[in-house]
C-alpha positions in Angstrom: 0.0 0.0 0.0 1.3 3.5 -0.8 1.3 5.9 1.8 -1.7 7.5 2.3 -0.3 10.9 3.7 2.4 13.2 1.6 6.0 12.9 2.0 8.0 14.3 4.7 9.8 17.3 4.2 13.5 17.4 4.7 15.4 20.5 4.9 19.3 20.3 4.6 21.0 23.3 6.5 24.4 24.5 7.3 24.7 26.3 10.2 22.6 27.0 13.5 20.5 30.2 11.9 19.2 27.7 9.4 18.2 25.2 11.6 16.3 27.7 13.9 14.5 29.0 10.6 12.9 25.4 9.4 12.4 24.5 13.0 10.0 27.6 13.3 8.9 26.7 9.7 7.8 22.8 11.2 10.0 21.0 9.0 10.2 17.2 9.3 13.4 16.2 9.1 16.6 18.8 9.2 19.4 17.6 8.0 23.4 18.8 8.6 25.4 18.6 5.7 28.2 21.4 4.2 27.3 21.7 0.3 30.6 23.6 0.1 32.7 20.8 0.5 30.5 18.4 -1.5 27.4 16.3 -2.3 27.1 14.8 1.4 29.8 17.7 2.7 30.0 17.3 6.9 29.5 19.9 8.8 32.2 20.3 11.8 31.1 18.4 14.9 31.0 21.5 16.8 28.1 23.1 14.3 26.5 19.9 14.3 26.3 19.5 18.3 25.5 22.9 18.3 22.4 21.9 16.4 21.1 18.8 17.8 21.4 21.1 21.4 19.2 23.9 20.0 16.5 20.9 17.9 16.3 19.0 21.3 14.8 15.9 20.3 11.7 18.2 19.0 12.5 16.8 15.9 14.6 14.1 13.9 18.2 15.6 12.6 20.5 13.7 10.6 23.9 14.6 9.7 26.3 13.1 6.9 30.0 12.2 7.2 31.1 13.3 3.9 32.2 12.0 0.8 34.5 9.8 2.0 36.4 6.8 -0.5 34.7 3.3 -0.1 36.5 1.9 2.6 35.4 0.3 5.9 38.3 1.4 7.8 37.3 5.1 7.3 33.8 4.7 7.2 33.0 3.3 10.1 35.1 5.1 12.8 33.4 8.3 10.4 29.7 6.8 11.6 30.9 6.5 14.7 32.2 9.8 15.5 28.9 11.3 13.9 26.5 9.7 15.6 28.3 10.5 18.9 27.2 13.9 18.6 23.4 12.5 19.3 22.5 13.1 16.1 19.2 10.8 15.4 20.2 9.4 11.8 23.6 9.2 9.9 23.9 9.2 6.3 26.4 7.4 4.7 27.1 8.2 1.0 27.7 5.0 -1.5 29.9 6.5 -4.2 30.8 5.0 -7.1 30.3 0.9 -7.5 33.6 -0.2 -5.3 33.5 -1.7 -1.7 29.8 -1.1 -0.8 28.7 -4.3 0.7 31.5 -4.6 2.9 31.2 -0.8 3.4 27.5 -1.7 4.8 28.6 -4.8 6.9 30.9 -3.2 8.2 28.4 -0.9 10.4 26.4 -4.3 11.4 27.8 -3.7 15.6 27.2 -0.3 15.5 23.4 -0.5 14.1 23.2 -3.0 16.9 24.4 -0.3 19.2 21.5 1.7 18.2 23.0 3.7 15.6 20.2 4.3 12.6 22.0 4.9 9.6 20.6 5.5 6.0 22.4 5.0 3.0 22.5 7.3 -0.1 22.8 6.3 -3.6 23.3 8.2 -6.2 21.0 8.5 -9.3 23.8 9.9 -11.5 26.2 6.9 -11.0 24.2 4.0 -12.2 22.6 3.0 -8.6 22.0 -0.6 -8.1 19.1 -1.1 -6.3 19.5 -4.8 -5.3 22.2 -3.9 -3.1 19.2 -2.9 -0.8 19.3 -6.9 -0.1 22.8 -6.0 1.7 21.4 -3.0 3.7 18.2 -4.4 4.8 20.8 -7.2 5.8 22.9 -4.9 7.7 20.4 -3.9 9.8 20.1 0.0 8.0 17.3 2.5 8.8 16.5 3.6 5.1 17.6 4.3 2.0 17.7 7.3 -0.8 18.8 8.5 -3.8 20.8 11.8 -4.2 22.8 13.1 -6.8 26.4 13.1 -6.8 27.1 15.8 -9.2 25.1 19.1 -8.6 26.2 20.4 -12.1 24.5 17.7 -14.0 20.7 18.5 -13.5 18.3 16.8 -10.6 17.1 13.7 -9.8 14.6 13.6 -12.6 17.3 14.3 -15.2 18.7 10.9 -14.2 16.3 8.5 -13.2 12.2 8.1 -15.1 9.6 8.1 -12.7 8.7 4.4 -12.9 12.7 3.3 -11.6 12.0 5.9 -8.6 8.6 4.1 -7.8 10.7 0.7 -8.3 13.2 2.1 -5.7 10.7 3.1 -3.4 8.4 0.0 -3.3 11.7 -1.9 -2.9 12.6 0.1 -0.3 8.9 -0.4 1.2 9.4 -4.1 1.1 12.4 -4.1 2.6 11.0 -2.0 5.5 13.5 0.5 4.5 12.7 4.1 4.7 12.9 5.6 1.4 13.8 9.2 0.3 14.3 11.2 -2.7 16.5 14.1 -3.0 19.1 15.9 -5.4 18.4 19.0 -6.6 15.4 18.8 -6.4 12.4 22.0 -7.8 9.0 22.9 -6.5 8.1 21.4 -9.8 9.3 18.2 -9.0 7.2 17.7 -6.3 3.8 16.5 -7.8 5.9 14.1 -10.1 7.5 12.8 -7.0 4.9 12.3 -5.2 3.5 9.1 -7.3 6.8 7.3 -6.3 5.4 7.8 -2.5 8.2 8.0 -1.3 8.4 8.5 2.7 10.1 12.1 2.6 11.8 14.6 0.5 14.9 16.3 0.7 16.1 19.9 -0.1 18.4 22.4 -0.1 18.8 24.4 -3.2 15.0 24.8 -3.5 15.3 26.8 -0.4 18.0 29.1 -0.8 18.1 32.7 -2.0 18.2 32.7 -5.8 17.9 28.8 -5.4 21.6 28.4 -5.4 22.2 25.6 -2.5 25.1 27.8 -1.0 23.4 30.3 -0.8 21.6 30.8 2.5 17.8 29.3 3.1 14.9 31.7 3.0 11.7 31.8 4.7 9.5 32.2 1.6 11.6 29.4 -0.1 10.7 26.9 2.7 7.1 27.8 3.0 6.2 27.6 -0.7 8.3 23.7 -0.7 6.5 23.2 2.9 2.9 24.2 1.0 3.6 22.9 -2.3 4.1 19.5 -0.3 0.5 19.3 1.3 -1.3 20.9 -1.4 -0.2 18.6 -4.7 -0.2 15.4 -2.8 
């Protein structure tokens, strides 16, 4: 069964002003990341614990650990020092095709430990959607798509609408929470919401002059935030 409500709303921010503007906005998810060092940039742990102080559990952060090479001895100890911030969810980018089942097992203890990780793939780099055997098998919390490169159009550029539904309701059976993201428009939204996916994630769409370092607007996050309840 789809979901019967519209997506989530996930706001990516850089720094504690931002946070404190989609918190007042109601946003469902706010997410840490630096796009100035990236596609899944991390922001420095003192921002980010500066952040999950001021959200107090009011409502679900996640943070990324940056785009880091597919290896399990940087990876982990990466997830590990993220999460220790109290952070509710880390995201791990899966780069490239290299390394990202032993990547994933590698994080089995710490997922046992509590730790709810998602895992991003990336529609411009020829995502394989059966490794979400290997996550659901690691024990991960979701699963979304992203875009790695921010100069070679959004999600939609990349992948039709009927392989995002197939990720999703794989996702879905895998009891793996599924979200869309990557540069994502107001535009996109109705299109995306037939893939019912269980949130969706911006940043550019926010900013002033919709450039994704620039800084995030009210207005910006109000007409996503509307655009969200009204086309669903």
């Amino acid at each position: 069964m789809p979901n019967l409500s519209p997506p989530q709303f996930l706001a990516s921010v850089t720094c504690l002003n931002e946070a404190q503007l989609v918190l007042d906005a109601n946003v469902d998810i706010i997410d840490l990341k630096n796009p100035a060092e990236g596609a899944l940039g991390a922001l420095p742990l003192a921002t980010i614990q500066e952040i999950v102080k001021l959200i107090a559990k009011r409502k679900l952060v996640s943070a990324t650990i940056g785009d880091l090479v597919m290896d399990p001895l940087l990876i982990e100890p990466a997830v590990q020092v993220i999460s220790e911030t109290g952070v509710d969810i880390v995201k791990i980018g899966f780069f490239g095709s290299e390394n990202h089942v032993a990547c994933a097992l590698s994080l089995k203890k710490q997922i046992l430990n509590g730790t709810k990780i998602v895992a991003v793939l990336f529609a411009d780099q020829h995502p394989n959607f059966d490794f979400m055997d290997n996550l659901k098998a690691a024990g991960f919390y979701g699963v979304m798509l992203d875009t790695a490169n921010k100069s070679s159009g959004g999600l939609l550029n990349h992948l039709s609408l009927d392989a995002l539904s197939s990720f999703t309701q794989k996702a879905k059976s895998l009891n793996l929470l599924s979200g869309l993201a990557g540069s994502l428009t107001v535009n996109d939204i109705p299109l995306l919401n037939e893939c019912y996916p269980d949130y969706l994630g911006f940043r550019g769409a926010l900013c002033d002059s919709l450039n994704r370092r620039s800084e995030i607007v009210l207005n910006q996050v109000l007409n996503v935030k509307d655009t969200l309840l009204l086309s669903f």
